[in-house]
N, C-alpha and C positions, 0 to 999 in steps of 0.2 A: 527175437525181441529181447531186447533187452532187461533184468533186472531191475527193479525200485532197490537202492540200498537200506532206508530207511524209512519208517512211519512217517517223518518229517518229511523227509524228501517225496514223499508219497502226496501227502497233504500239499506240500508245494505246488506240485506238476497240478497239480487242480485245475490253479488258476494261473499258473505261468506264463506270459507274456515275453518273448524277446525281445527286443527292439534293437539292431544294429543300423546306425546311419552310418553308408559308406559311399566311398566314389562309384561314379561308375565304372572306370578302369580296375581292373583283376588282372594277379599274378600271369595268366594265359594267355594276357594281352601283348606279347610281347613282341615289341618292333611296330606294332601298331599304333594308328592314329584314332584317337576318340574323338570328340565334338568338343570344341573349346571352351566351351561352356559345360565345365564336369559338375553338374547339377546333383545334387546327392539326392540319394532313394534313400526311404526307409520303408525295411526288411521286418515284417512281424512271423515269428512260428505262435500259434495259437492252436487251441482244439478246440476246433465245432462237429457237430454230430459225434463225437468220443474219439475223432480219429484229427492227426496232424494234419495241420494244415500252412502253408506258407501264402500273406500276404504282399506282395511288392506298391510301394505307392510314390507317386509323385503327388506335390501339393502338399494340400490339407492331410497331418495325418490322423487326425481325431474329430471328428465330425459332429460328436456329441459335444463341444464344448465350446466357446466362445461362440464367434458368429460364421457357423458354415458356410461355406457355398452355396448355391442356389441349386448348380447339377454336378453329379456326380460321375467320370468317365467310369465304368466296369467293365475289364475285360475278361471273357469266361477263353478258356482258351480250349485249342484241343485237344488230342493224348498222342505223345504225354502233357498231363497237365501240369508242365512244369514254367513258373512264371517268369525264372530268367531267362528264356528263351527270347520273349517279349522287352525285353529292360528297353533295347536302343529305339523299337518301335514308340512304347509308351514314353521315353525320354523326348522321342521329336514330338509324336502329340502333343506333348505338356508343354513344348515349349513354343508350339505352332499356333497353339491355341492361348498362346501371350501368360501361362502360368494362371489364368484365369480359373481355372476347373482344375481340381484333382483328379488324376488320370490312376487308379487302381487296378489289381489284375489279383484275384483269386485263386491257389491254384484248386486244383482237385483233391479228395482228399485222399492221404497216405501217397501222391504222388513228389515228395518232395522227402530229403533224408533230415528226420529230428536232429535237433541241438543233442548236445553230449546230456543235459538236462532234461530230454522229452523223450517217452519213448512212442513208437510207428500210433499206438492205444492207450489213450486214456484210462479205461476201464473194460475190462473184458467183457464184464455183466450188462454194460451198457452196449456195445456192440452185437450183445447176442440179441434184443432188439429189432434187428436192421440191419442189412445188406448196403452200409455207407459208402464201401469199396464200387459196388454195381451201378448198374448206368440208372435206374431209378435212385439210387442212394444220394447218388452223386447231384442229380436235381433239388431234392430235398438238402442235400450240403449247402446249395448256393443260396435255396431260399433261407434256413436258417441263418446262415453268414446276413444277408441283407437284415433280417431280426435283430440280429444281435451288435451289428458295427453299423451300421448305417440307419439316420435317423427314418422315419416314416415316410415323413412327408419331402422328402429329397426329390425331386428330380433325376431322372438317370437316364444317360447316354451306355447301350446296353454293347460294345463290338464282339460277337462272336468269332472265333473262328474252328473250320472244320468241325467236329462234333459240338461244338462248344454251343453253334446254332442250334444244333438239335435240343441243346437244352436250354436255348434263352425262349425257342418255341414253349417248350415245355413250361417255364416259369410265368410267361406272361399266360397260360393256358391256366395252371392250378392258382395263380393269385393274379386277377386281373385289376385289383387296386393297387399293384405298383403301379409307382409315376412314372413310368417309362415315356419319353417323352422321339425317341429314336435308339432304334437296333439298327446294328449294322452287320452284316453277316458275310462272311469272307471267307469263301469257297465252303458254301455249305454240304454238309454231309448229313441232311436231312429226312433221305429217302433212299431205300434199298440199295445201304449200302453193300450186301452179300453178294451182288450180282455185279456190279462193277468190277472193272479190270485191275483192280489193287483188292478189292474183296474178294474174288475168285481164287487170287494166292495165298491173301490172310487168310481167310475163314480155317483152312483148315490148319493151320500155322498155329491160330490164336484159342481154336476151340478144340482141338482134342491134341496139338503137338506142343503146346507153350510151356508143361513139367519140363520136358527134355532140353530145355532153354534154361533150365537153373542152374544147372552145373556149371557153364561156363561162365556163366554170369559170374557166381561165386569164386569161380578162380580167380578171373578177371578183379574181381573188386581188392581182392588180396596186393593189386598190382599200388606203387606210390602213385598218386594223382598225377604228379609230373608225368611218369610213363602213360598213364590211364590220358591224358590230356596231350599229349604227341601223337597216341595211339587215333584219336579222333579227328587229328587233322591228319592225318595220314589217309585215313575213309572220307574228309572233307576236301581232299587234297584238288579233286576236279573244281573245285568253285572255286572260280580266280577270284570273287569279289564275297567272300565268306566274313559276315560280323564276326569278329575275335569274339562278344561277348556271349556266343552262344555256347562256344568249346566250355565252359565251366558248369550248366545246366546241361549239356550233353554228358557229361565225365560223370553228373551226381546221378545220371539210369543206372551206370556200370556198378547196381546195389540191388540185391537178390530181390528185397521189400518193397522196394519201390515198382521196379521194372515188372513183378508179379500182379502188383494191385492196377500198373496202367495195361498191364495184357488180358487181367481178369477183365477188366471195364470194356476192352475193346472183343474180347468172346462175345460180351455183351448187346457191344455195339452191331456187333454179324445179325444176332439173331433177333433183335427187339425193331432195330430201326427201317421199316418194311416201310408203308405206301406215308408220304408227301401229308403233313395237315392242314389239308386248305381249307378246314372251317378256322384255325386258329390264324393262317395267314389273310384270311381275308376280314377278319375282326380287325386285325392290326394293319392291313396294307397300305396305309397312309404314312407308319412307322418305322418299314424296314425296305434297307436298302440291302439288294442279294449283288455280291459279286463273284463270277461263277470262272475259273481259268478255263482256256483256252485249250487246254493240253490237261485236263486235270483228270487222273486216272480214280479219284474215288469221288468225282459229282462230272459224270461226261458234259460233252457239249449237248447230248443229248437231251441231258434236266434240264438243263438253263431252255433250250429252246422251248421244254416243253410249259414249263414255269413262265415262261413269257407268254405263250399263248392262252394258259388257263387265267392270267393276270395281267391283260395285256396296258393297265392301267395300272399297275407296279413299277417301281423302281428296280430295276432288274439290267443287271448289267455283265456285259463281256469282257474280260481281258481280252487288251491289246496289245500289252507290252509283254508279253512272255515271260509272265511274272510265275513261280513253280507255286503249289499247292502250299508247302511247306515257306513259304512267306519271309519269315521272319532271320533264315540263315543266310539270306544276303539280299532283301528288299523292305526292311521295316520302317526303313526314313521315306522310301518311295510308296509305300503305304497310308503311313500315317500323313502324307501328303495329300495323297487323295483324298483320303475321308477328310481332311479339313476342306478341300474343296466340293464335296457331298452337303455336308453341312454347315457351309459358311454364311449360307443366307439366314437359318435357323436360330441363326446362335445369337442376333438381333433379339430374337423374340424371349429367346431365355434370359436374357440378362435384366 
């Protein structure tokens, strides 16, 4: 962690706010085609619960002032909880859904690398507190976030994905006067996950082998991003149809701080997230839509079948189109296609 140089500069980081408005296109795009429509996102670094945090948004980016929206898109993602992973998904939402709703996306906290002006912690004395980094922490992240950016009484369209469901279960569980008005939840990682055929290899990877993963990380990060950023498409190399815009939120894991706090969360995730909450899905069954892959090594075909039958009057659905778990590195337009056709009838009623 970095250093504060100064009292002043200490004082600053307080309450420091970045706001960068950029294209969607990046430097690692290159030879690539983006969407003709280069819609610009604005980028917030902020601290909530004392740890960094990175906001991605289309739309509305201030909610508390003039005359809001009515619903709010939130996307909680899942680990890593890094938000440009998601840019070109939430870019087609935004624009599918005629710019009408702000399409946001939260990331996780400490999963994202600070500005030259923020460091990973607010305050140390505040973090001692509270395990913000752990998979309860990180619950309490998102609902603080909704407190503190987002008005009250808002409206919200909730997409989770992979763990991300486990904690929008979680959120409408500890605060059930959010306005959540629909969740969407896209390949949920909800229920034991240690036992799955991708947790059976993690678990011991994430939970007693994950120090041994530092060092190379460390060298690794030593490398120019240009190298760090060839290096990734090199491991991407098999996806003939790979979004350029993920290669640049892939290159910011190859960083000691980051990659630690998203393997701590997912040690976490082995051990905490055991049996399915169907008293909290069946308060909300009328709200959430579960799409479950086909092929998906950490929520088998197995849940989904079994999840339909304990809720056979749920919204519960199968991939067809051999869409991978991991979504968003070369199916986010085809995604966010979908869910506007999940909720197109809805969106009548919210307006």
């Amino acid at each position: 962690m970095r250093k504060k140089k100064t009292k002043q500069t200490a004082t600053f980081q307080t309450t420091y706010i970045v706001v960068v408005l950029r294209r969607i296109s990046n430097p690692f795009e290159m030879g690539s085609s983006v969407m003709e429509d280069k819609e610009e996102a604005c980028t917030e670094h902020l601290y909530c619960c004392g740890a960094v945090t990175e906001v991605l948004k289309f739309g509305t980016c201030n909610l508390h002032s003039g005359n809001p929206p009515k619903v709010l898109f939130l996307i909680i993602p899942g680990n890593p909880g890094v938000v440009g992973f998601y840019k070109t998904f939430m870019q087609t939402l935004h624009q599918t859904l005629g710019r009408r709703y702000p399409v946001w996306a939260v990331s996780h906290a400490g999963h994202c690398v600070p500005p030259d002006t923020m460091d990973m912690i607010e305050d140390p004395s505040v973090m001692a507190a509270g395990d913000v980094f752990g998979l309860n922490g990180q619950i309490e992240h998102k609902l603080a976030f909704l407190t503190e950016h987002v008005p009250r009484d808002s409206r919200l369209v909730l997409v989770g994905h992979s763990i991300g469901c486990y904690l929008i279960l979680q959120m409408m569980k500890r605060d059930p006067e959010l306005q959540v008005v629909k969740s969407v939840m896209l390949f949920p990682t909800i229920e034991r996950m240690a036992v799955t055929p991708q947790g059976k290899v993690m678990t011991p990877v994430l939970c007693r082998l994950r120090y041994v993963a530092y060092l190379p990380i460390f060298l690794l990060s030593l490398l120019p991003d240009v190298l760090k950023a060839f290096m990734v498409k090199l491991v991407f190399g098999g996806l003939r149809s790979l979004d350029p815009s993920t290669v640049l939120p892939t290159v910011s894991l190859i960083n000691v701080d980051t990659a630690a706090n998203a393997m701590y969360m997912g040690s976490q995730e082995m051990l905490e997230v055991l049996e399915r909450d169907n008293f909290t899905i069946n308060q909300n069954l009328d709200k959430l839509v579960f799409y479950y892959g086909a092929s998906d090594h950490w929520c088998p075909v197995q849940y989904y079948q079994e999840i339909k039958r304990k809720f056979p009057e749920g919204d519960i659905r199968l991939c067809s189109r051999g869409i991978r778990h991991a979504f968003v590195l070369d199916a986010g337009k085809e995604v966010a296609g979908m869910i506007f056709e999940w909720i197109r009838d809805d969106l009548q009623t919210w307006s």
